[in-house]
C-alpha positions in Angstrom: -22.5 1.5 18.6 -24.2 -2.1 19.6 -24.1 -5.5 17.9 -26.6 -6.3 15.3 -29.7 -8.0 16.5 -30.0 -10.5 14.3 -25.8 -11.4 15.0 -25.2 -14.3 17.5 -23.0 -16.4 18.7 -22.6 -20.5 17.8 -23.3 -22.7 20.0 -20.4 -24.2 20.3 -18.4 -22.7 23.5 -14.7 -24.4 22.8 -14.2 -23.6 18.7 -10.4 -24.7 17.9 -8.0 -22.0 16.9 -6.2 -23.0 13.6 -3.0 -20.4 14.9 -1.0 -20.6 11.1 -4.5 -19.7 9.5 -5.0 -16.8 12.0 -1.7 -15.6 11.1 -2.5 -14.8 7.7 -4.4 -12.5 8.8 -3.8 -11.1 12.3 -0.8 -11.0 14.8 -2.9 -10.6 18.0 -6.3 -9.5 19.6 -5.9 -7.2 23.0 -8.1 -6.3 25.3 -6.2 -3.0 27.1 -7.5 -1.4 30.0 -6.4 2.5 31.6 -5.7 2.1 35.4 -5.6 5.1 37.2 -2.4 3.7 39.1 -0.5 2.2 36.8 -1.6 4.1 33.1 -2.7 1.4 30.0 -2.6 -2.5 31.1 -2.7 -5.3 28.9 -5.4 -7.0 30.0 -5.4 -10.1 27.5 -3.1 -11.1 24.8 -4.3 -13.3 22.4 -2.4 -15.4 20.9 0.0 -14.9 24.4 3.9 -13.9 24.2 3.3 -12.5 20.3 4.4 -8.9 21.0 7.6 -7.6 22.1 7.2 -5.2 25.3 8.1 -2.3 23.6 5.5 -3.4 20.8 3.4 -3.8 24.0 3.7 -0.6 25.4 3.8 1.7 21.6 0.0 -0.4 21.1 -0.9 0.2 24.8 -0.6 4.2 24.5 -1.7 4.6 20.9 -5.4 2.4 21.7 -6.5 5.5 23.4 -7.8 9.0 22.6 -5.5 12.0 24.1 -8.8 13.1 26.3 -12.1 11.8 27.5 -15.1 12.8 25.9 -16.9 15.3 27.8 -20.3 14.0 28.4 -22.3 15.5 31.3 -25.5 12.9 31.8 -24.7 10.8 34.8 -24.0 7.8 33.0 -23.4 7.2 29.2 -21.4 5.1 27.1 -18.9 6.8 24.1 -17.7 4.1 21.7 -15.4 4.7 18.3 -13.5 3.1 16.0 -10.1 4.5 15.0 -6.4 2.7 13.8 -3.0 3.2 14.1 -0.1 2.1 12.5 3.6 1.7 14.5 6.9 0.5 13.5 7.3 -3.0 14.0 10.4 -4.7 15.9 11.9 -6.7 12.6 13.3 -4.7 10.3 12.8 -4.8 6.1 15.9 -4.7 3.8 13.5 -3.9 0.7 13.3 -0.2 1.9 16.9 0.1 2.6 17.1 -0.8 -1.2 15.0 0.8 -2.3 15.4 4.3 -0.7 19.1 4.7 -0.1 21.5 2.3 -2.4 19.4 2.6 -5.7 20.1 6.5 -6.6 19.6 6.2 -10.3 18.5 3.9 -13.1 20.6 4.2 -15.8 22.0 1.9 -18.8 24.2 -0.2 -17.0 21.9 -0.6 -13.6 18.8 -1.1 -15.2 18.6 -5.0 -16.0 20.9 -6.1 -12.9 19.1 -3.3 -10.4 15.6 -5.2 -11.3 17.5 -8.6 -10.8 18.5 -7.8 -7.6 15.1 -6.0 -6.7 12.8 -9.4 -7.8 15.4 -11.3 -5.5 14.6 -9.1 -2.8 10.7 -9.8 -3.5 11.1 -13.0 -2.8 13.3 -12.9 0.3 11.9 -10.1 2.1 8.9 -11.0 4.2 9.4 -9.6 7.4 6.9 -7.3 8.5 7.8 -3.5 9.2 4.8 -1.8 10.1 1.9 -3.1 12.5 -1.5 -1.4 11.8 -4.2 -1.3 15.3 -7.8 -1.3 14.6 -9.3 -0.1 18.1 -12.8 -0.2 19.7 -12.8 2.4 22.6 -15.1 2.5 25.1 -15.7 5.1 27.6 -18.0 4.2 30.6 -19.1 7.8 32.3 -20.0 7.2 36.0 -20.4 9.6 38.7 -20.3 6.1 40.7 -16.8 5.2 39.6 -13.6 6.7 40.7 -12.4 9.8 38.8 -16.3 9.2 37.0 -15.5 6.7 34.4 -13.4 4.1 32.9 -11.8 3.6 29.4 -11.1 0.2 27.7 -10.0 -0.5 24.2 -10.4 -4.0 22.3 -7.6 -4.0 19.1 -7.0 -5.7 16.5 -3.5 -6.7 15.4 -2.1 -6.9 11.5 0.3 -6.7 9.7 -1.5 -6.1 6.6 -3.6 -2.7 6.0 -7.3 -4.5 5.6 -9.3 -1.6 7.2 -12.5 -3.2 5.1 -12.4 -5.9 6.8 -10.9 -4.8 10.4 -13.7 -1.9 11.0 -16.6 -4.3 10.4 -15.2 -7.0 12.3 -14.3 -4.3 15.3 -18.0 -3.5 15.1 -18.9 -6.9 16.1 -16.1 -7.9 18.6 -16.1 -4.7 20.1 -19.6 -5.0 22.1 -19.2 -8.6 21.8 -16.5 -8.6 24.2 -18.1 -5.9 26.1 -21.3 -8.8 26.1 -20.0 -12.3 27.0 -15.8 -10.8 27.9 -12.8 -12.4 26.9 -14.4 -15.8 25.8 -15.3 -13.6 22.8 -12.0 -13.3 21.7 -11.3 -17.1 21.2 -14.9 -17.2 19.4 -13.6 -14.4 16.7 -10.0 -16.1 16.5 -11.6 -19.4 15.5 -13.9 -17.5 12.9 -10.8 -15.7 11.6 -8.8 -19.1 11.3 -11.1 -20.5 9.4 -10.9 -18.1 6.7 -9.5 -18.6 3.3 -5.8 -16.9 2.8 -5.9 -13.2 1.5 -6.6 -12.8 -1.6 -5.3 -8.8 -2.7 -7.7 -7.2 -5.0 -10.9 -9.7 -4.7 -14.0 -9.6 -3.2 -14.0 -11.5 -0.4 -16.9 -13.0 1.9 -15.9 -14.0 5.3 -18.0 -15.7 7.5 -18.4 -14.7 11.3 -20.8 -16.5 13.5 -23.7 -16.1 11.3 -23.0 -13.2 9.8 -20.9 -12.3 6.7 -18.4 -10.0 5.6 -18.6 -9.4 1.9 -15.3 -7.1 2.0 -13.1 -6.3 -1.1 -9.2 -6.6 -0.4 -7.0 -3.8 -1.4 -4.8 -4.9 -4.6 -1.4 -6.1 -4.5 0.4 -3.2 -6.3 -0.8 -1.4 -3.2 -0.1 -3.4 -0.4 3.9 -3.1 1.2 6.3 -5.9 -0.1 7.7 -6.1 4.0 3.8 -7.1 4.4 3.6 -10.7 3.5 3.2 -9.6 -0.1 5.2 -12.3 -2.7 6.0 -11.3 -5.8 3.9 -13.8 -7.9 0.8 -12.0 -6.2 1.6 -8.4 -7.7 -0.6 -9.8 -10.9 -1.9 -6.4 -11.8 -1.4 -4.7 -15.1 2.0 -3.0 -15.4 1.5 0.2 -17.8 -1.0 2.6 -15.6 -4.3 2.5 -17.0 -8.0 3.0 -16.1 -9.6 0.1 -14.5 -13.2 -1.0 -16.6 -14.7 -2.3 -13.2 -15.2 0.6 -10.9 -16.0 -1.4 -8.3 -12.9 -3.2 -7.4 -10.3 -1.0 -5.5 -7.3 0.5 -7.0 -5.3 1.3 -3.7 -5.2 1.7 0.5 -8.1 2.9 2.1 -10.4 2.9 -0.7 -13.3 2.6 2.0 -12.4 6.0 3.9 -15.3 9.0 3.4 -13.1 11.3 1.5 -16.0 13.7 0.8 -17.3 13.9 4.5 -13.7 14.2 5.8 -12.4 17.2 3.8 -16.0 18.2 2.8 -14.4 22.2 4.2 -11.3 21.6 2.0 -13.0 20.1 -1.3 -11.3 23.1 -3.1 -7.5 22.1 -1.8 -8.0 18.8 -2.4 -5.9 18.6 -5.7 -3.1 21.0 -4.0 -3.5 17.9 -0.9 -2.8 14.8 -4.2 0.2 16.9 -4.9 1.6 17.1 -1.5 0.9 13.4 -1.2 2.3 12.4 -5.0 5.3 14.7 -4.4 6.2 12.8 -0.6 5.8 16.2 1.4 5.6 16.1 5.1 1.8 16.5 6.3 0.1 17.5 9.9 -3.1 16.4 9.9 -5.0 17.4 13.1 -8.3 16.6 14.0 -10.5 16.8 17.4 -11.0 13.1 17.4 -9.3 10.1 16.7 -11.8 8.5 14.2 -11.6 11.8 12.5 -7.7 12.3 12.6 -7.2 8.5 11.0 -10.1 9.0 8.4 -8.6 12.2 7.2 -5.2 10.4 6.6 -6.8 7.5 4.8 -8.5 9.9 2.6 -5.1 11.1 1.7 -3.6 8.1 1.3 -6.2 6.9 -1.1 -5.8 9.9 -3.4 -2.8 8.7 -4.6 -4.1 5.6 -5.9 -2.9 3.3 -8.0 0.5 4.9 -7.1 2.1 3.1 -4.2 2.3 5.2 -1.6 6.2 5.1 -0.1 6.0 8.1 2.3 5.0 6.7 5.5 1.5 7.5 7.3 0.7 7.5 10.8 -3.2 7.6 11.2 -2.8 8.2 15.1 0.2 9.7 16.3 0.9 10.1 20.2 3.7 11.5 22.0 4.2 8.3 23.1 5.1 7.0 19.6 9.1 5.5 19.3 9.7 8.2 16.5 8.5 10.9 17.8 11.7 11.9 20.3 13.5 12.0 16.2 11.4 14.3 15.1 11.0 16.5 17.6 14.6 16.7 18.0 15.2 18.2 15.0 16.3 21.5 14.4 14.9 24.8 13.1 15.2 25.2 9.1 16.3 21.2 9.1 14.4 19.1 6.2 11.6 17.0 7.8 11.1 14.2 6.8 8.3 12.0 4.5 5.7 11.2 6.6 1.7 12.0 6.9 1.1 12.5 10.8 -2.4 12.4 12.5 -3.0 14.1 15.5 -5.2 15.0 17.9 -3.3 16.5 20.7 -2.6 20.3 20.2 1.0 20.0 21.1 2.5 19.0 18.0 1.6 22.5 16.9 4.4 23.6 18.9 6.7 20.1 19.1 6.9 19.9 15.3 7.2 23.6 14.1 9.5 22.6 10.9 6.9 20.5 9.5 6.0 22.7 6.5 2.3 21.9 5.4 -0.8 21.4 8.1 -3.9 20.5 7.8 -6.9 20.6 10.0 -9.7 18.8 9.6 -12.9 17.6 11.9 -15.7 19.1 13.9 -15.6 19.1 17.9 -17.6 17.5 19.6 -20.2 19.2 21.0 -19.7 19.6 24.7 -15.6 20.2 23.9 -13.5 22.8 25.1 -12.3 23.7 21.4 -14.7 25.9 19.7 -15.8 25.1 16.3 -15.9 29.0 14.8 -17.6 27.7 11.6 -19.7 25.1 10.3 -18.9 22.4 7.0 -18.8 25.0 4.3 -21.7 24.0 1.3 -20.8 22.4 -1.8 -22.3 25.1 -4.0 -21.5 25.8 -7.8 -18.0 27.3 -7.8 -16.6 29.7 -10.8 -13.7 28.6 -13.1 -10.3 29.0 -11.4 -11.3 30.4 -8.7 -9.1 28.8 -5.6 -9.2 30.9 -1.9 -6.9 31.7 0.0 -5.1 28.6 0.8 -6.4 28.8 3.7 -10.0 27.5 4.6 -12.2 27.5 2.0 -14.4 30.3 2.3 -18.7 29.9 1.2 -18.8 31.4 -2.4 -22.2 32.9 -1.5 -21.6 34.2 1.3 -18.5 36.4 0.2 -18.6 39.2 2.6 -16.3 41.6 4.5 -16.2 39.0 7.6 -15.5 36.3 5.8 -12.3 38.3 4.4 -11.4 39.4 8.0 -11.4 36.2 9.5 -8.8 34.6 6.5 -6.9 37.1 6.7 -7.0 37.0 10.5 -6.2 33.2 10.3 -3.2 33.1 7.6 -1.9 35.7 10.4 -2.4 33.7 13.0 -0.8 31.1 11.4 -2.2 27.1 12.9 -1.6 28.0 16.8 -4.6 29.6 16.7 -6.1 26.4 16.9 -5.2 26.3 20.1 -8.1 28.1 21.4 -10.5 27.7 18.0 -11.2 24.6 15.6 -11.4 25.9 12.3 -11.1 23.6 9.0 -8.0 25.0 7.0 -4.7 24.3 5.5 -1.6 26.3 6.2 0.7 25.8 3.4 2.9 27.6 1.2 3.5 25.1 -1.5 2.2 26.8 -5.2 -0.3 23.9 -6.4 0.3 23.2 -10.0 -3.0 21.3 -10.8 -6.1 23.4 -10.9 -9.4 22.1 -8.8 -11.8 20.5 -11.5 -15.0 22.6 -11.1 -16.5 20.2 -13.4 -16.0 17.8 -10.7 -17.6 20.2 -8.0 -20.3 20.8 -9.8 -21.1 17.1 -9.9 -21.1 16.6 -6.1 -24.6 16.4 -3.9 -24.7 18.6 -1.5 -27.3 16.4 0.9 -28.0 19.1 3.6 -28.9 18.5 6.9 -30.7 15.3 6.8 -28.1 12.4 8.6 -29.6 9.4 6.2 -29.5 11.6 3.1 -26.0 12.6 3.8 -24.7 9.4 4.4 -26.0 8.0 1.5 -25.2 11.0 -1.0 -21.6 10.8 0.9 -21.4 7.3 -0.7 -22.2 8.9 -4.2 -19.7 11.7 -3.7 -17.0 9.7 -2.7 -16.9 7.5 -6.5 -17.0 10.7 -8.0 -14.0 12.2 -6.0 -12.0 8.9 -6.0 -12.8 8.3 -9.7 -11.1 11.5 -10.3 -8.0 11.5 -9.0 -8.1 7.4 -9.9 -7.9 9.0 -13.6 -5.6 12.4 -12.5 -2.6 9.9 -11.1 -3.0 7.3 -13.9 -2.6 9.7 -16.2 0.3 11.4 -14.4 1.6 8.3 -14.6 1.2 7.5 -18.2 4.4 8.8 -19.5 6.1 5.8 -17.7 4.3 3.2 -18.9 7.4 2.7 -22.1 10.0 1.6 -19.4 7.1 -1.3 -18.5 6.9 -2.8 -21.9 7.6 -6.2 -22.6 8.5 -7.9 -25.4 8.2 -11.7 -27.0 11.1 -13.1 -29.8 10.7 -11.8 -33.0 9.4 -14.0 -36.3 12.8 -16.5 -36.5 14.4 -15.6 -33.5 15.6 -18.0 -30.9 13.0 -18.1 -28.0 16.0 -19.7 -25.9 17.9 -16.5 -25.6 17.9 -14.4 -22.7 14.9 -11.6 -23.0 16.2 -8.3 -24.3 16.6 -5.6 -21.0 13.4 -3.5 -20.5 14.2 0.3 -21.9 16.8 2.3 -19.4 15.8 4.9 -18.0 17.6 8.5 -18.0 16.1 11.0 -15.8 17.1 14.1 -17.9 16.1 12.3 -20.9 12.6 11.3 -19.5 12.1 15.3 -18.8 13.2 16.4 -22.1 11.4 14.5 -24.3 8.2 14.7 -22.2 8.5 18.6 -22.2 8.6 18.1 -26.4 6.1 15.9 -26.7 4.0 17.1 -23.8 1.7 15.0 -20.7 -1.2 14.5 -22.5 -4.9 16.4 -22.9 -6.2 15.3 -19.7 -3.5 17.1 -17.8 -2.7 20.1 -19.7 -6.3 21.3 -19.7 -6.0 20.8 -15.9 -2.7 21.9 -14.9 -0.4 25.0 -14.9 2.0 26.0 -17.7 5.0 25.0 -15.4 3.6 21.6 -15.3 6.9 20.2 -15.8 8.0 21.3 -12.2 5.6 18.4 -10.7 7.3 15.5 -12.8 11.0 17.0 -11.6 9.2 17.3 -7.6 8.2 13.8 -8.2 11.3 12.0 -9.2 13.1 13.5 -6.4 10.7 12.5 -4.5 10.3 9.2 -1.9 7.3 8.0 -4.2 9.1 7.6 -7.4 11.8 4.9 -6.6 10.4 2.3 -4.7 7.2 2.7 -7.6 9.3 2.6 -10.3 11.7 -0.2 -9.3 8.5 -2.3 -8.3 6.9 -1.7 -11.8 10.1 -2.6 -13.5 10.7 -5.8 -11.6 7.2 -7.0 -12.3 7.4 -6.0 -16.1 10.7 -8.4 -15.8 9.3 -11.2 -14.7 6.2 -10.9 -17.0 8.7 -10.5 -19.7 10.5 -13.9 -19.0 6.5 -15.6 -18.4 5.8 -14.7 -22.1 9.3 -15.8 -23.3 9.1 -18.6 -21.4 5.5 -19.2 -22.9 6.9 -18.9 -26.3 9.4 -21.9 -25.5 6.8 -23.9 -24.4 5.0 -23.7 -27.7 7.8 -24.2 -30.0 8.3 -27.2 -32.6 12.0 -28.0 -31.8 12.3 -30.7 -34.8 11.5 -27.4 -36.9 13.8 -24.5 -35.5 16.4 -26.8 -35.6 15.9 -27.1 -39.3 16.4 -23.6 -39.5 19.8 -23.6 -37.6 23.6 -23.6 -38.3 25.7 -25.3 -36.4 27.0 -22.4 -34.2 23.5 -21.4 -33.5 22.7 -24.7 -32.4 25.4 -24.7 -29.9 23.8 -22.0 -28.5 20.8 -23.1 -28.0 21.7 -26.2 -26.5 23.4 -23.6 -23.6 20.0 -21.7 -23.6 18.5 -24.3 -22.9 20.3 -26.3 -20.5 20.5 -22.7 -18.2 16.5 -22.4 -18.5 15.8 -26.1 -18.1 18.2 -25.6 -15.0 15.9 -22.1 -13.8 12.6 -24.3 -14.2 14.0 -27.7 -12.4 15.0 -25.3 -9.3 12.6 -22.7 -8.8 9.8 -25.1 -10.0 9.2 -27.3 -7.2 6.0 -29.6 -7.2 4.5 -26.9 -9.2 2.5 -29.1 -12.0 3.2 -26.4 -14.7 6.5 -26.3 -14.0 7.1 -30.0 -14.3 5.7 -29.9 -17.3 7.6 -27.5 -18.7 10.9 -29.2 -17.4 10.0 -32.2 -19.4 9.7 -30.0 -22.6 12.8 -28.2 -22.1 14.8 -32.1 -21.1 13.1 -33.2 -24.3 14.3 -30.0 -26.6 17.9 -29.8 -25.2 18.0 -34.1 -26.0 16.9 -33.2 -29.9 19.6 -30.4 -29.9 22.5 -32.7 -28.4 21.2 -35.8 -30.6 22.1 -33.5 -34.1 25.9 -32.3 -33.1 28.5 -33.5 -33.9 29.4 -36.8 -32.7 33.3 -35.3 -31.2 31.2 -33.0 -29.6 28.8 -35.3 -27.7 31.4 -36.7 -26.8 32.7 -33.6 -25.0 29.8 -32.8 -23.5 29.4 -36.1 -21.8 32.7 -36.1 -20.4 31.0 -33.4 -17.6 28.8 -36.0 -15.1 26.3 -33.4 -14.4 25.2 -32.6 -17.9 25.8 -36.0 -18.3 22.9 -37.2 -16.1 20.8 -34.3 -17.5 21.1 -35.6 -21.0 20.3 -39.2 -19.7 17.4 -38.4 -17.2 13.9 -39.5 -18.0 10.9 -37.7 -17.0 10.5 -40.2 -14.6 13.5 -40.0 -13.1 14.3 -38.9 -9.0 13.9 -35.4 -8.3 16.5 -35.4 -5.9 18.9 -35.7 -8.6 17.7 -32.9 -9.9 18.3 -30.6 -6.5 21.6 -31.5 -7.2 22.5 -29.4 -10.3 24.4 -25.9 -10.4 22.6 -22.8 -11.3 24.9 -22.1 -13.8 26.0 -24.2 -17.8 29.2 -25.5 -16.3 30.8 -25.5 -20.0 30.2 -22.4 -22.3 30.2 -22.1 -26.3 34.0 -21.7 -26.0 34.3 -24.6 -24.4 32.8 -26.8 -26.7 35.6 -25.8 -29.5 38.2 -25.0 -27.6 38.9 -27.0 -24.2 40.0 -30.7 -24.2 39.1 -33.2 -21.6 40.7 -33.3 -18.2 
């Protein structure tokens, strides 16, 4: 892997580093080296003093492959990409909520659950994960002491962006390795001068004089703990099918999801069901690029679903969690979480997790044996589905092929201790039957590399088109509890928005089983489809998904109400009024005039929309009755509302409480004091 020719480096040797604008999109650049003596050194730290030293050492043992590639010329040079992803030091509160305090959404949670949810959106910023991209290098030299050296350059984030991380690693990597550390402050003033993320859009991003044209993953997808606010999660709220194909619908959308499980094609949909349902995965592979690409493929079948369970691309021993989970006891429930591995001993270390899936060919001077090659594509009969084990050639069905399933369901994964073999060992029933159709429309490409790659690419939008259309319309029947509505034909707009529809879990099940999931899925899925929805409300996927999609359906809700105010002739609704009714609209809109002058800001629109509301709640005071002006006058704050021009000092404004200090009630019934 080299630097492009026609890539090079500006002139200018001291570019400034604007730190905020690096922020937005990276935490730190290191440059980590393995001594012999002392194990994985920090070499450089860019910006310095960022990490914490057990951040330092968790990213200092995960930025390297469990063994050295085994090369036997005298002196070669093994580069590859991989990432990680490890717990960062701040802890989020908007998992806590999510996971463990909400345990149902029923009649009298819904409304004030959602509340409490969008005030968490707002609040919760802090960081929980921190995702590595790493260029490796390993220098073979007889010359050198113990015949070689490793170093790793890695990319810091807090934010998933493997679009644009892996391109950028392609040209900082041997960069670095060209003109050393001053190419780290030449890609940190590139980054800085970048525009903020924008979720969801193509984005071109200049570096030195190249570009990257990358797109961004959407908003619905990205963690809430990453930096995500909740005005950005703009995307539609009932699951549908996107019309541009291009722009991604989830995590990872880059990652080679044909090429990666190209053995497995057939256990794919069994694979979306583990992944929708928040079941405990081992994913091994004999490489790190391979392990991390296999667990991004997962993680991308889900989409547009937001994927709770936690992932770990590369998994070491060396990881903080991995004492927890190794610790736990036979028969004990394991928990949620996707693992990639390379190292062999987590066959043994972790024998409660229940599914595992192995993935990858060795390379080819390794010590593990690869006992079979990538299985063909080939043109595969209705229903048919293996052994749930590797997926065996459908032309070459022959005694030995028989043998050696059987012989590896006995086995059971250890024997992957002495033999690589593409497989899954798993007893879970799949409910969803692999799409032949589907099959039959993938290339197989053959043996030629540039043919491959390219048909991969075609392959790939078929597969992720798929199961982009399986989960949505899995998802479908939820899309009710999303709707919004606007005031009806000669209802007040100044009223609070009726509560979004509650949501029963029983009753969900039992009117779907009556009404059914819809063509798409029955023709695809077992009789006992019902099972899947019950496995997925219990699971960790279905809270956090649901309570994001409600909160964001509630605050489109109050956008189109409050659109609706905006618009409204107040000299005519008030025609239409009694006085009772005009008393309470005068409270409506003194508590929303109060909303917009304090979550406003300097926000133009919401300025604007201040002075519309100051100027409707003046035309409701100016027709009651004169007693009652009076009365309302008497309290100083509403007092200086009802006076305040447009014009008038903001700071006045700061001043007022969230709340109508004096209630219809009030108005008839308390004097003066």
């Amino acid at each position: 892997m080299s630097r492009s020719p026609s890539f090079s480096v500006r002139s200018e040797p001291d570019a400034k580093v604007d730190e905020q604008a690096f922020q937005q999109w990276v935490v730190a650049f290191c440059i980590i080296r393995f001594d012999l003596e002392q194990g994985q050194l920090i070499e450089e730290c860019y910006p310095p003093g960022c990490l914490t030293q057990n951040e330092e050492l968790e990213v200092s043992f995960s930025s390297f492959p469990d063994s050295v590639s085994q090369h036997h010329n005298r002196s070669s040079i093994h580069d590859c990409i991989f990432f990680f992803r490890i717990r960062s030091q701040e802890k989020s509160h908007i998992t806590n909520l999510v996971s463990h305090e909400i345990i149902e959404v029923d009649k009298e949670g819904a409304s004030r659950g959602d509340k409490v949810l969008k005030q968490n959106l707002h609040k919760s910023n802090s960081p929980k994960f921190l995702y590595g991209f790493v260029f490796n290098r390993q220098r073979h030299d007889e010359r050198l002491k113990r015949g070689g050296e490793q170093k790793s350059v890695v990319i810091l984030s807090h934010s998933p962006y493997s679009s644009v991380f892996r391109p950028l690693l392609q040209i900082m990597g041997p960069l670095y390795f060209d003109i050393g550390k001053k190419a780290l402050n030449f890609i940190a003033a590139s980054v800085s001068s970048w525009p903020a993320p924008l979720p969801g859009q193509l984005m071109e991003l200049p570096i030195g004089n190249a570009t990257l044209k990358v797109h961004l993953p959407p908003a619905h997808s990205l963690p809430l703990n990453g930096g995500i606010f909740f005005e950005e999660l703009t995307s539609p709220i009932a699951p549908f099918l996107p019309s541009n194909q291009s722009v991604p619908q989830g995590l990872f959308h880059d990652s080679d999801l044909f090429g990666t499980f190209r053995g497995l094609l057939m256990q794919l949909w069994r694979l979306w069901e583990l992944l929708l349902i928040g079941e405990p995965i081992l994913v091994i592979a004999p490489t790190p690029p391979q392990c991390c690409e296999a667990v991004a493929g997962l993680v991308s079948l889900v989409a547009p679903l937001f994927c709770s369970v936690d992932f770990r691309p590369y998994f070491t021993i060396h990881d903080s969690e991995f004492a927890r989970l190794n610790s736990l006891r036979q028969g004990a429930t394991f928990p949620p979480v996707v693992l990639g591995v390379t190292n062999l001993f987590f066959l043994k270390a972790l024998r409660n997790i229940p599914h595992i899936v192995s993935v990858g060919s060795p390379a080819p001077n390794s010590n593990r044996l690869a006992m079979s090659s990538r299985t063909s594509v080939g043109r595969t009969p209705d229903g048919q589905e293996g052994f749930g084990l590797p997926q065996i050639s459908l032309k070459k069905f022959t005694p030995t092929n028989i043998l050696n399933a059987v012989k590896l369901k006995r086995d059971g994964p250890l024997c992957l201790m002495t033999e690589h073999r593409e497989a899954i060992w798993s007893t879970y029933g799949a409910i969803t039957k692999p799409d032949t159709t589907i099959l039959n429309r993938l290339i197989d490409a053959g043996m030629s590399p540039r043919v491959e790659e390219s048909m991969s690419v075609v392959n790939n939008e078929i597969l992720r088109r798929h199961f982009l259309e399986l989960t949505t319309n899995f998802l479908a029947p939820f899309g009710p509890y999303f709707r919004t509505t606007t005031p009806s034909e000669g209802s007040s707009p100044f009223l609070d928005p009726p509560p979004l529809p509650y949501f029963d879990r029983d009753e969900f099940l039992a009117s779907l089983s009556a009404r059914g999931p819809g063509k798409f899925l029955l023709k695809r899925m077992k009789s006992n489809w019902l099972d899947l929805y019950r496995r997925f409300l219990k699971g960790h996927n279905f809270l956090p998904w649901f309570r994001r999609k409600r909160a964001v359906a509630e605050q489109e809700q109050l956008r189109l109400w409050r659109q609706v105010r905006m618009k409204t002739d107040i000299k005519q609704f008030i025609l239409k009024l009694s006085e009772v009714e005009i008393v309470d609209s005068f409270n409506a809109i003194e508590r929303d005039l109060l909303v917009e002058l304090q979550t406003g800001g300097a926000n133009v629109d919401s300025e604007s929309g201040s002075q519309k509301l100051r100027g409707d709640l003046l035309a409701m005071f100016n027709v009651l009755p004169k007693d009652m002006q009076e009365l309302l006058l008497m309290n100083p704050h509403r007092a200086a509302l009802l006076q305040e021009t447009p014009e008038s000092n903001e700071s006045e404004s700061n001043e007022l409480p969230k709340q109508p200090l004096v209630q219809r009630d009030d108005l008839f019934h308390n004097s003066p004091r």
